[in-house]
DRENDO-1510 file (C-alpha; in Angstrom, 1 decimal, always signed):
<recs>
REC; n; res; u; v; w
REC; 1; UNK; +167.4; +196.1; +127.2 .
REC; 2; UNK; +164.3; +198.2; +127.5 .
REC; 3; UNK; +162.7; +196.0; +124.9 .
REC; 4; UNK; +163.3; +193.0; +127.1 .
REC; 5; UNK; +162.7; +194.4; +130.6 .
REC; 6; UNK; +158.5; +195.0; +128.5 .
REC; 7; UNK; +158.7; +191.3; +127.1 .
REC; 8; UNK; +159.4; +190.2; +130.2 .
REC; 9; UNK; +156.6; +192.2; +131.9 .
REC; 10; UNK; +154.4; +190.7; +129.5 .
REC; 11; UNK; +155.2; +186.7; +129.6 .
REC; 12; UNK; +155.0; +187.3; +133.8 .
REC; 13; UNK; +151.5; +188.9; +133.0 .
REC; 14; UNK; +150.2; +185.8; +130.8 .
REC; 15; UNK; +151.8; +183.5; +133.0 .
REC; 16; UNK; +149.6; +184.4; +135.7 .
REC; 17; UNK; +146.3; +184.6; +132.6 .
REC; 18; UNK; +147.2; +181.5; +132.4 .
REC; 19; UNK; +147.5; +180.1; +135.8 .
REC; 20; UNK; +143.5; +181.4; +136.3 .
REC; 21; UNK; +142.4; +179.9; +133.3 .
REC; 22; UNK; +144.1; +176.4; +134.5 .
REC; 23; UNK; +142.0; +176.8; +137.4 .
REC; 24; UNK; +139.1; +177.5; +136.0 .
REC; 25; UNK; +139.2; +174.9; +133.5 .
REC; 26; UNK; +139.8; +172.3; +136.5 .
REC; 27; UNK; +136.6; +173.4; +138.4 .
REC; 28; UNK; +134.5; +173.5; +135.6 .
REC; 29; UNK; +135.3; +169.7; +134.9 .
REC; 30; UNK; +134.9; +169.2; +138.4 .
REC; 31; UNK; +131.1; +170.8; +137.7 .
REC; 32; UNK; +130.6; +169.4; +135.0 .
REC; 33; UNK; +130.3; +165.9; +135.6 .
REC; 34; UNK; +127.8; +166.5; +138.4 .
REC; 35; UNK; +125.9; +168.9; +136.2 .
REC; 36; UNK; +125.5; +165.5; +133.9 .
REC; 37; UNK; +124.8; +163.8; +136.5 .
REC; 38; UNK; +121.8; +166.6; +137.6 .
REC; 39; UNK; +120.9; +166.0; +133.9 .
REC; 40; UNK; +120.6; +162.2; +133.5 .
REC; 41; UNK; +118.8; +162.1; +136.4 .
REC; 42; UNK; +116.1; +164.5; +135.4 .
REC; 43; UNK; +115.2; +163.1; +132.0 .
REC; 44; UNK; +113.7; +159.7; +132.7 .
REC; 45; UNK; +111.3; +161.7; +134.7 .
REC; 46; UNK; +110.6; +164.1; +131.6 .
REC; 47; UNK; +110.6; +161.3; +128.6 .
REC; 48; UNK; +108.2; +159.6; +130.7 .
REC; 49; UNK; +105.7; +162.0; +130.9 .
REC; 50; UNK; +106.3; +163.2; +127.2 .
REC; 51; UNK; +105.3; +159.5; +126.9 .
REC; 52; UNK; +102.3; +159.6; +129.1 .
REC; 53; UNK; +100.8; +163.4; +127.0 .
REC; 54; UNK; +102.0; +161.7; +123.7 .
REC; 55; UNK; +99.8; +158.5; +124.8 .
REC; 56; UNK; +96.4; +161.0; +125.9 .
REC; 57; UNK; +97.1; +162.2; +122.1 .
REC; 58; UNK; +95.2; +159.1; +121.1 .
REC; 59; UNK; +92.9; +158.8; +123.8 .
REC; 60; UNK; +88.8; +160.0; +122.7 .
REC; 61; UNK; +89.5; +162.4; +126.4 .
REC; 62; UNK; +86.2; +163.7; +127.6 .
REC; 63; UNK; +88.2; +166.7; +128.9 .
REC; 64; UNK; +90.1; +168.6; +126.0 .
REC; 65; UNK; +92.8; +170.6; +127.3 .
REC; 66; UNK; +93.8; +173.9; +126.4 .
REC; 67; UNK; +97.1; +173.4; +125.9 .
REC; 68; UNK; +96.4; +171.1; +122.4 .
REC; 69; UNK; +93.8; +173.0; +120.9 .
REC; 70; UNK; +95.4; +175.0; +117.5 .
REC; 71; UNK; +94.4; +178.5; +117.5 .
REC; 72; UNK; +95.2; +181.2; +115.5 .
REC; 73; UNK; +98.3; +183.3; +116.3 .
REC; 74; UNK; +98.3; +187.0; +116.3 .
REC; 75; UNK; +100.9; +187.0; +119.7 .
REC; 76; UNK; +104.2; +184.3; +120.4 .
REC; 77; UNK; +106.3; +183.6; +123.2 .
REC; 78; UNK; +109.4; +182.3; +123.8 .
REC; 79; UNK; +111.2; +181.4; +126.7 .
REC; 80; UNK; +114.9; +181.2; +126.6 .
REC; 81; UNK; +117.5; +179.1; +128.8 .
REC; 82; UNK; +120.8; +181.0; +129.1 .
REC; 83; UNK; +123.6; +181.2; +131.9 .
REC; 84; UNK; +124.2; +183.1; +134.3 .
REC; 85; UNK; +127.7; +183.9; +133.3 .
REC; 86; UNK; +130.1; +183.9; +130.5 .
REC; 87; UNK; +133.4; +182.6; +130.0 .
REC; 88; UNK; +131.7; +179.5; +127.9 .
REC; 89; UNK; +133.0; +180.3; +124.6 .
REC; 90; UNK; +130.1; +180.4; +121.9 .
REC; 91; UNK; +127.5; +179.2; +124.0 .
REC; 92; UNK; +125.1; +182.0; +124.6 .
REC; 93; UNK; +126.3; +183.4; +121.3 .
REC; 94; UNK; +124.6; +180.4; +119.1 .
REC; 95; UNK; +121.5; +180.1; +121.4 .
REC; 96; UNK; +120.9; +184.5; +120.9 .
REC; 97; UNK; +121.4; +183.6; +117.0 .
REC; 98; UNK; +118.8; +180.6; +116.7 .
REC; 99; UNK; +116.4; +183.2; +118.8 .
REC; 100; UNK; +116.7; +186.0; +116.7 .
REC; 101; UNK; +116.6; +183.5; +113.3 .
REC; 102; UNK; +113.9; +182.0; +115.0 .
REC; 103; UNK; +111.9; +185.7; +115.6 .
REC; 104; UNK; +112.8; +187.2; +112.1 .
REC; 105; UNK; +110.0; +185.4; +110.5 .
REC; 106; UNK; +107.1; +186.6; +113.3 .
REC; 107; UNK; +109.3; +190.2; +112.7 .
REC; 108; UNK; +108.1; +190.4; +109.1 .
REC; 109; UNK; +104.6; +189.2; +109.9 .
REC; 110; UNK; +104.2; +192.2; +112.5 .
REC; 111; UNK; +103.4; +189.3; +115.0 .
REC; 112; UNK; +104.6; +190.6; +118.8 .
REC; 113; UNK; +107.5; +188.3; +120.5 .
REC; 114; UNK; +107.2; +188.1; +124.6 .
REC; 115; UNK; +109.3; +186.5; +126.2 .
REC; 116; UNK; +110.4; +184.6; +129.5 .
REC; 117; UNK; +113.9; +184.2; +130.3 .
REC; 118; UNK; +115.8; +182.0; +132.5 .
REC; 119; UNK; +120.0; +183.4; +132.9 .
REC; 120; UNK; +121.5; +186.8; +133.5 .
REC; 121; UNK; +123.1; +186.3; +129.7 .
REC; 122; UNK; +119.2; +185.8; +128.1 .
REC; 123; UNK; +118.2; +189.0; +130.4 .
REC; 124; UNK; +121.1; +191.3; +129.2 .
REC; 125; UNK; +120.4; +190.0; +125.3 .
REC; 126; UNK; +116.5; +190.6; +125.2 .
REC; 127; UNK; +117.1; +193.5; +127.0 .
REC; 128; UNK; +119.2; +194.5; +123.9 .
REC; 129; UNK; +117.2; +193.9; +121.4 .
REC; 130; UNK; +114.2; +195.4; +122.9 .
REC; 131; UNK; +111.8; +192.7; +124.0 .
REC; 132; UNK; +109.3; +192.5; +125.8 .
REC; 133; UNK; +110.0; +190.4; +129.1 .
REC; 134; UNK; +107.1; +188.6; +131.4 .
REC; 135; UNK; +109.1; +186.8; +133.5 .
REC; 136; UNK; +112.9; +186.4; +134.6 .
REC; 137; UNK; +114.4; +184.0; +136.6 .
REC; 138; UNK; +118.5; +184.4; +137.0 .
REC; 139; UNK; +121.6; +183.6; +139.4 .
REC; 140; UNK; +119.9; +180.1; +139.8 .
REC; 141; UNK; +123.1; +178.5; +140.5 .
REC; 142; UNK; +124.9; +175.0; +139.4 .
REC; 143; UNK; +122.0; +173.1; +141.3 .
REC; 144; UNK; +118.5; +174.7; +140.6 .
REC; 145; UNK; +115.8; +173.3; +141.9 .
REC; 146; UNK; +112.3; +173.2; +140.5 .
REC; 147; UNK; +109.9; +175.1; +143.0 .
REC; 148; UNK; +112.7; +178.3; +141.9 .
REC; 149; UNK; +111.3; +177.8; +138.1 .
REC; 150; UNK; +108.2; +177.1; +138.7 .
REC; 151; UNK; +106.4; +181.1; +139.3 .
REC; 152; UNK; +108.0; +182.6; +136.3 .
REC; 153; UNK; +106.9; +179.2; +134.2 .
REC; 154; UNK; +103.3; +179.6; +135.6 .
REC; 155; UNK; +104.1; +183.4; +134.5 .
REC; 156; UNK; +103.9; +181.8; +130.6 .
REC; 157; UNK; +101.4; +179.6; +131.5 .
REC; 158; UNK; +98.8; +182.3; +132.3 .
REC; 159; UNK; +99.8; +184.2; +129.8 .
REC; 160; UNK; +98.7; +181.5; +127.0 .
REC; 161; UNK; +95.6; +180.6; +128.5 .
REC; 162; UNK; +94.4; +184.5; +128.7 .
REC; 163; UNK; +95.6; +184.4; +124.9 .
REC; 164; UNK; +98.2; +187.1; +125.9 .
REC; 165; UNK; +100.3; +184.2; +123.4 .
REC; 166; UNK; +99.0; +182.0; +121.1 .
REC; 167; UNK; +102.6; +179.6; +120.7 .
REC; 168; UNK; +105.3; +179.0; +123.1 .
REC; 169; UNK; +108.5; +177.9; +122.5 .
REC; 170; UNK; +111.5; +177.1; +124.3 .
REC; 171; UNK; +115.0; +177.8; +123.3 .
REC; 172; UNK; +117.8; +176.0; +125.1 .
REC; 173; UNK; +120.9; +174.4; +124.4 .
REC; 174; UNK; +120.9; +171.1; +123.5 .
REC; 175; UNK; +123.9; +168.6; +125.2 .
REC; 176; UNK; +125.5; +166.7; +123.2 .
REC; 177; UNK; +128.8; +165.6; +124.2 .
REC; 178; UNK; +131.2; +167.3; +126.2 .
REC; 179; UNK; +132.6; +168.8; +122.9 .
REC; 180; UNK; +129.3; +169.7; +121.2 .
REC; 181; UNK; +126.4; +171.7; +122.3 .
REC; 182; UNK; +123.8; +172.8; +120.3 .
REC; 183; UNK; +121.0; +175.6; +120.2 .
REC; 184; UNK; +117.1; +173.8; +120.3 .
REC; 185; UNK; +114.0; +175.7; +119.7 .
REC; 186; UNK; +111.3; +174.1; +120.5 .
REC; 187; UNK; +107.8; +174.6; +120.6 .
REC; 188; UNK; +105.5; +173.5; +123.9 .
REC; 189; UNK; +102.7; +175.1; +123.7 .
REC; 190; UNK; +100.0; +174.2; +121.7 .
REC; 191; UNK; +101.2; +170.2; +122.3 .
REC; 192; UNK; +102.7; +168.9; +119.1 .
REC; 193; UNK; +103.7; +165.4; +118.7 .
REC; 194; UNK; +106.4; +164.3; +115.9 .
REC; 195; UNK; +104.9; +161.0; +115.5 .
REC; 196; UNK; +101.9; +160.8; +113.1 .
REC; 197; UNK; +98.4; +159.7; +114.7 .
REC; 198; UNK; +98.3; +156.1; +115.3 .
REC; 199; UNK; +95.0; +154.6; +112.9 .
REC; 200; UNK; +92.2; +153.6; +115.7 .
REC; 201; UNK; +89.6; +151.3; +115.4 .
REC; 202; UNK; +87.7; +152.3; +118.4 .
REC; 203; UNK; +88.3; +155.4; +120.7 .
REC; 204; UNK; +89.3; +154.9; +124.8 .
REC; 205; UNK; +89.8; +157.0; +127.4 .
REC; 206; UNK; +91.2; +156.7; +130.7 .
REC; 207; UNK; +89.5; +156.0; +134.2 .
REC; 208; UNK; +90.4; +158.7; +136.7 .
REC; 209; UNK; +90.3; +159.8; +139.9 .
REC; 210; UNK; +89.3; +162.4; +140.8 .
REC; 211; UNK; +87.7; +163.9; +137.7 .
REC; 212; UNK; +89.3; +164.1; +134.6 .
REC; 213; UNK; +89.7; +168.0; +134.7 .
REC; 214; UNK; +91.3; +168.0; +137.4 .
REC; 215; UNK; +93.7; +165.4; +136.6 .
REC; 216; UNK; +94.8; +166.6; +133.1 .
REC; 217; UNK; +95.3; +170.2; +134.3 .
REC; 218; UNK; +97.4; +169.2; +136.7 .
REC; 219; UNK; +99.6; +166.5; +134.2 .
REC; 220; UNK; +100.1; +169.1; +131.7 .
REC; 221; UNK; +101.3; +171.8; +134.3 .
REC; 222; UNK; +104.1; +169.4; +135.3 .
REC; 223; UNK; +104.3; +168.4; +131.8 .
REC; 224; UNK; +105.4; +172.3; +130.8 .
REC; 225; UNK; +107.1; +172.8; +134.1 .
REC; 226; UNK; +109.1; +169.4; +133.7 .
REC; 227; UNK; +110.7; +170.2; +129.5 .
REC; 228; UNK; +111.4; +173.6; +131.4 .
REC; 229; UNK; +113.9; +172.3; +134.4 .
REC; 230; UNK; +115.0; +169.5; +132.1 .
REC; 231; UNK; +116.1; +172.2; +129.7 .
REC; 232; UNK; +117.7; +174.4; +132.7 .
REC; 233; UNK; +119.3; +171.4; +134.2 .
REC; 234; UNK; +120.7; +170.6; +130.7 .
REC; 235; UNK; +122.1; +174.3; +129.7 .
REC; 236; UNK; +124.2; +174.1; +133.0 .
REC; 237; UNK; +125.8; +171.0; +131.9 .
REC; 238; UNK; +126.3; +172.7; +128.1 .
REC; 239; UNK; +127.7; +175.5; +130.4 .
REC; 240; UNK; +130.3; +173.7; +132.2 .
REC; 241; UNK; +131.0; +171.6; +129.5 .
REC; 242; UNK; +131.9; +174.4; +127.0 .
REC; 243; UNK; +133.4; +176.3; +130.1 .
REC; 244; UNK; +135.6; +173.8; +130.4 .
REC; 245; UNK; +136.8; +173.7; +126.6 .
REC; 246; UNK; +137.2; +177.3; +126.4 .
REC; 247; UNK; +139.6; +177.8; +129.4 .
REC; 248; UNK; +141.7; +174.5; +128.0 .
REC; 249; UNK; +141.5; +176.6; +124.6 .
REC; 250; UNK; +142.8; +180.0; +126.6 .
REC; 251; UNK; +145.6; +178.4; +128.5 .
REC; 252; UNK; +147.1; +176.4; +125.6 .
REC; 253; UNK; +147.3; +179.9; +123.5 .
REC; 254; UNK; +148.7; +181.3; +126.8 .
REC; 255; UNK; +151.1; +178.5; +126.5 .
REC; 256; UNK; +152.1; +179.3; +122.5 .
REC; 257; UNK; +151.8; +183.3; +123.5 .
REC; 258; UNK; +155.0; +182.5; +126.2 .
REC; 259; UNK; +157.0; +180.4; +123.7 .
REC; 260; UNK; +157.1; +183.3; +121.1 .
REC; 261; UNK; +157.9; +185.6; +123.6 .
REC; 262; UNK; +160.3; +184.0; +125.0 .
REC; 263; UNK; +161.8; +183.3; +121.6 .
REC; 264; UNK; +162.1; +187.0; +121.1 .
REC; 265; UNK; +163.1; +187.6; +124.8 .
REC; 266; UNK; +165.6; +185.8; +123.8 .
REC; 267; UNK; +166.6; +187.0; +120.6 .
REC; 268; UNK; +166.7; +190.6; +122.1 .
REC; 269; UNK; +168.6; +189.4; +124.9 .
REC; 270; UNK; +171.0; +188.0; +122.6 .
REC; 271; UNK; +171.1; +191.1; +120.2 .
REC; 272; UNK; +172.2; +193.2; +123.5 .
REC; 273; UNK; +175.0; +190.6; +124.5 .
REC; 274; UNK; +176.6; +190.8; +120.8 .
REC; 275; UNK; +176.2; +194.5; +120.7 .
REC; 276; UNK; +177.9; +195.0; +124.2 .
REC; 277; UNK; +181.3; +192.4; +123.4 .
REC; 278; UNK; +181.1; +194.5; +119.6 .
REC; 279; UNK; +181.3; +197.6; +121.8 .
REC; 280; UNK; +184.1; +195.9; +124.0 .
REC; 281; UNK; +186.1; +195.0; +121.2 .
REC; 282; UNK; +185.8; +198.4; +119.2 .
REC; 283; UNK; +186.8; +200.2; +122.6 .
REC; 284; UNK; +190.1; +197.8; +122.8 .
REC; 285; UNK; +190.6; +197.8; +119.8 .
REC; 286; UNK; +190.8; +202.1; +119.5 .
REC; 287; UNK; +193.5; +201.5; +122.5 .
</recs>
């Protein structure tokens, strides 16, 4: 029964696998829904004011803004939204792959990546690969706040307007549903607008107060700094959400992984049992 005495050792070690990963599974639900919460509440305030620096698009501005004038690139940055920790199935596995399809092209033009990263997991991957990092921002927890993104984005921020970059984009995770999330790259910097200019007849501008350089800095700061927390607040709910499918995943193969042991637990149990009585009844039998 030596056989049996190490299958039993090994469904009392799964068992107990399996016991964490129910747990974990629970309180990443439980995380989950007010991580979607945290994320429908922050993106009225961001479509908004992509509505509002869509809308100056068409506006004759007396003030141009850096941040929507084309230039040529010789330098790119990205910033990338990770986690902080793993145990989320694929998640930070897709988002590394869309960032390294999305940096083979710039790799082959001999154009240098930087790059800004928000997550232990983004850190530990660009680290890898050998990248050159301007900022960092990690262990932000389930609740991050804005003023705790808002240095390392300013970080980018400079770094674009001393033409240290020429393009930013942002690569995040994109939620879905609870079942699907999926890698986004993005780019914020210069502007770009899907929608195809509208035909004017006359050009307008806004009244403001105070002046209008003043005014439009500050809108497209929050502009930048408001796609970035919207995209953090949005990878945490990918994170619990894919958390929570990969721990259901984990304890139902736990489950299967004790039925075929037990099966053969039992069928070397049983093996011993016949062998012992065929043992019983050769010794009475010799008698």
């Amino acid at each position: 029964m030596a056989g049996a005495k190490e299958i039993r050792t090994k469904i009392r070690s799964i068992q107990n696998t399996q016991k964490i990963t129910s747990a974990m599974e629970m309180v990443a639900a439980s995380k989950m829904r007010r991580a979607q919460e945290r994320m429908r509440a922050a993106r009225p305030y961001a479509e908004s004011i992509r509505r509002v620096v869509a809308h100056l698009r068409h506006a004759h501005l007396e003030y141009k803004h850096p941040y929507s004038i084309e230039r040529d690139v010789s330098k790119v940055g990205y910033i990338i939204v990770s986690s902080d920790r793993g145990l989320c199935g694929g998640l930070n596995i897709n988002l590394f792959r869309a960032v390294l399809e999305a940096i083979v092209d710039w790799d082959s033009k001999s154009v240098p990546v930087k790059y800004g990263v928000f997550g232990n997991k983004g850190l530990g991957f660009v680290r890898r690969i050998g990248g050159d990092i301007l900022c960092q921002a990690t262990h932000l927890g389930d609740a991050p706040q804005i003023v705790e993104l808002v240095g390392s984005i300013k970080v980018m921020l400079d770094a674009y307007e001393e033409e240290e970059i020429d393009r930013l984009y942002l690569v995040s995770n994109n939620f879905v549903n609870t079942m699907t999330q999926s890698p986004l790259v993005e780019q914020i910097l210069p502007i770009q607008h899907g929608q195809p200019a509208i035909e004017m007849t006359h050009h307008w501008d806004y009244l403001y107060e105070p002046e209008s350089r003043e005014v439009v800095n500050s809108l497209m700061q929050r502009y930048i700094e408001s796609i970035v927390y919207q995209a953090v607040v949005e990878n945490i709910a990918c994170e619990q959400s894919a958390r929570m499918v990969a721990m259901k995943a984990a304890s139902d193969n736990a489950g299967n992984l004790i039925d075929e042991l037990q099966l053969i637990y039992n069928k070397a149990r049983q093996a011993a049992i016949t062998q012992e009585i065929s043992e019983i009844v050769g010794g009475a039998a010799a008698v």
